[in-house]
Wavefront OBJ file of the C-alpha trace (Angstrom):
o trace
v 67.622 66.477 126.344
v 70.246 66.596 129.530
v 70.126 64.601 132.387
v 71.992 65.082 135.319
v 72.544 63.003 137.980
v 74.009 63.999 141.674
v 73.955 62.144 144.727
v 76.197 59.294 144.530
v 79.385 58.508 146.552
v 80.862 56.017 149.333
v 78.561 54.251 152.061
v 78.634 51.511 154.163
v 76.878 48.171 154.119
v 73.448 48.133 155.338
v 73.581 52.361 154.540
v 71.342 54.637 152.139
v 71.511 56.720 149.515
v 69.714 58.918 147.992
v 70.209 59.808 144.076
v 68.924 62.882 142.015
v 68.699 63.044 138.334
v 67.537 66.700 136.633
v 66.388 67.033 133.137
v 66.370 69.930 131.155
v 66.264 70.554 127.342
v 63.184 69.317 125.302
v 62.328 67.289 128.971
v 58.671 67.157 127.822
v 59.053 64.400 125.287
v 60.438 62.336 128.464
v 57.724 60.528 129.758
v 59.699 57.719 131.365
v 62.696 58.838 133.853
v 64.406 56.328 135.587
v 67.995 54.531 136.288
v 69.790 51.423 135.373
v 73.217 50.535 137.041
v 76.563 49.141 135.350
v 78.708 47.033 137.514
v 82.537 45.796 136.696
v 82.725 43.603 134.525
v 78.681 43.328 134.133
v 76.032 44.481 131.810
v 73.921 47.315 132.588
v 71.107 46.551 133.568
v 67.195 47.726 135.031
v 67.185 49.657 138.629
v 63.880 51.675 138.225
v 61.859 53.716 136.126
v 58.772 55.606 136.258
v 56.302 57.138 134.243
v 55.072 60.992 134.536
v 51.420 59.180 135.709
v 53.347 57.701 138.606
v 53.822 53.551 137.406
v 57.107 52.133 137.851
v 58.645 49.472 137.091
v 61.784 47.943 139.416
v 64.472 45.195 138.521
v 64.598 42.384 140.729
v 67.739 43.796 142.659
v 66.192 46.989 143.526
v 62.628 45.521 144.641
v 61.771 45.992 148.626
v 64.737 48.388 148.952
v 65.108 51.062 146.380
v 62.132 53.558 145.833
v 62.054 55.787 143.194
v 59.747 59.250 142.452
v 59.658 62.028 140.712
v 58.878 65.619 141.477
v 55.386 67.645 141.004
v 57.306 69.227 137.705
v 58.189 65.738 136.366
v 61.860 66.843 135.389
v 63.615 65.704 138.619
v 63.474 61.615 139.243
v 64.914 60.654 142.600
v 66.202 56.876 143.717
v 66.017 56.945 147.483
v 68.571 53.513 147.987
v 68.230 51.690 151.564
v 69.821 48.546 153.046
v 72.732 48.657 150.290
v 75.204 46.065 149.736
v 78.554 45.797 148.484
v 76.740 44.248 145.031
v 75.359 47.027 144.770
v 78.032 48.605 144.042
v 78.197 50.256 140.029
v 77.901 52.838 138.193
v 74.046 54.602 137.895
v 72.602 56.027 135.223
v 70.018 58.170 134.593
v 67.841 57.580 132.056
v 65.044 58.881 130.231
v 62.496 57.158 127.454
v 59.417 57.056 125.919
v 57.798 54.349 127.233
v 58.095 52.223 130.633
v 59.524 48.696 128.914
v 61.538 50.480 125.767
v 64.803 51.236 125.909
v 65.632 54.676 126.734
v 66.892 57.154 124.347
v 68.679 59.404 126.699
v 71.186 58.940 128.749
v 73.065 60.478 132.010
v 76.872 60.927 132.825
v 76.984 58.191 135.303
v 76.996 58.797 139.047
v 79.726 56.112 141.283
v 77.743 54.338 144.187
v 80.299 52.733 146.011
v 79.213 50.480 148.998
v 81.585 48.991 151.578
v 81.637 45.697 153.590
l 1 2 3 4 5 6 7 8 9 10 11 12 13 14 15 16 17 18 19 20 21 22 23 24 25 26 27 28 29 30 31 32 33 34 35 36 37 38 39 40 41 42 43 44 45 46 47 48 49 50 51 52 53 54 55 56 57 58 59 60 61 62 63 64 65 66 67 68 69 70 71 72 73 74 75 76 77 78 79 80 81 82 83 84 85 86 87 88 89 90 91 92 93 94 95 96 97 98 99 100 101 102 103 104 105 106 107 108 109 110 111 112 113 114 115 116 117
């Protein structure tokens, strides 16, 4: 399994952002896509993940501003990112697992989200 993620770069406080993450490989043993988020000096840690039936599950930092989906062919996840702050600043990850509360098994390159004050 590959993921992919695109999408991330430099925005200012208060800005959006929209990430992509593409799976290909043995995708269909994915059932869970999702992303968590490493910050300096921080642990990584839950943004959002959802299932192929459409649950999700959100970390407290992304709740009320981040919404995540997923496309009709279930390979493609997408974190649409509004009203970011400079905390939210970090490294993303895609992610993929088996479950929605295990740990995933696969993991993404890492796409920079860099937000300004």
């Amino acid at each position: 399994v590959q993921l992919v993620e695109s999408g991330g770069g430099l925005v200012q406080s208060g800005g959006s952002l929209r990430l992509s993450c593409a799976a290909s490989g043995n995708a269909f043993i994915i059932h869970v896509m999702g992303w968590y988020r490493q910050a300096p000096g921080k642990e990584r840690e839950l943004v959002a993940v959802i299932t192929n039936g459409g649950r999700t599950n959100y970390g407290d930092s992304a709740k009320g501003r981040f919404t995540i989906s997923r496309d009709d062919t279930g390979n493609t996840v997408f974190l649409q990112m509004n009203s970011l702050k400079p905390n939210d600043t970090a490294v993303y990850y895609c992610v993929g697992s088996r479950s929605l509360f295990s740990t995933p098994m696969y993991w993404g390159q890492g796409a920079q989200v860099t937000v300004s004050s």
